[in-house]
Steps between C-alpha positions, in 0.01 A plus 500: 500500500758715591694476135129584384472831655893606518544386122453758184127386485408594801161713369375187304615242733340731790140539356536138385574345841243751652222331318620165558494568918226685510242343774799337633733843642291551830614115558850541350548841699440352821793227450856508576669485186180603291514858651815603374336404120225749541692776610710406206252521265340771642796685413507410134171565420399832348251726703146391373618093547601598894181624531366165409721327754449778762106461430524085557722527808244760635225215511728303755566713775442239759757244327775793444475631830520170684843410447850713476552451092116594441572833665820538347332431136204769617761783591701475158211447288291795691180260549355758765590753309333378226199461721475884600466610113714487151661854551681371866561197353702683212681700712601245722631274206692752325679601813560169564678482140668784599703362781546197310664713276666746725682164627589346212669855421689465809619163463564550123272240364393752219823578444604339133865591454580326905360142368665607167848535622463158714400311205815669350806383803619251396672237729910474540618109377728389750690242269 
């Protein structure tokens, strides 16, 4: 799943695996290792497909909120947000995205010519 959403066809492979869960991410949200692929594709999906996921998880408060990865999965994917209206739900996703960003600027993730010039080094033989 992870090559899925991390790969270069991430907005096909998003919308694609979106459909294929759906009924299913209330269930998958509340497990252990199933958490961390909703907030995944969460991520990846463009705004009017998170509203889609945001709009399922919403009718499974009880399930989310009973364990520690439910509530984890309801604070990155702004479920209660969502519940209070579209506009708060907008504003808490994009500044959401924005600290995502902010800390991949930090820790150079977006940074091209940094995984450039390690693809570049090139190891010393010792013969």
């Amino acid at each position: 799943m992870d090559g899925l959403l991390d790969g270069p066809s991430r907005s096909s492979a998003s919308k694609a695996l979106l459909s294929k869960l759906s009924g299913r991410l209330s269930f998958l949200a509340a497990e252990r290792v199933g958490h961390h692929t909703v907030i995944k594709l969460f991520k990846a999906l463009p705004m009017e497909e998170k509203a889609v996921l945001s709009a399922e998880l919403s009718q499974s408060l009880n399930r989310l909120g009973s364990n520690a990865m439910g509530r984890s999965v309801m604070v990155s994917c702004a479920v209660k947000e969502y519940l209070e209206g579209e506009e708060v739900w907008k504003s808490a996703v994009t500044k959401q995205e924005a600290h995502d960003n902010w800390l991949k600027d930090i820790v150079g993730e977006n940074d091209k010519d940094i995984t450039k010039s390690k693809k570049e080094r090139k190891r010393k033989r010792h013969d």
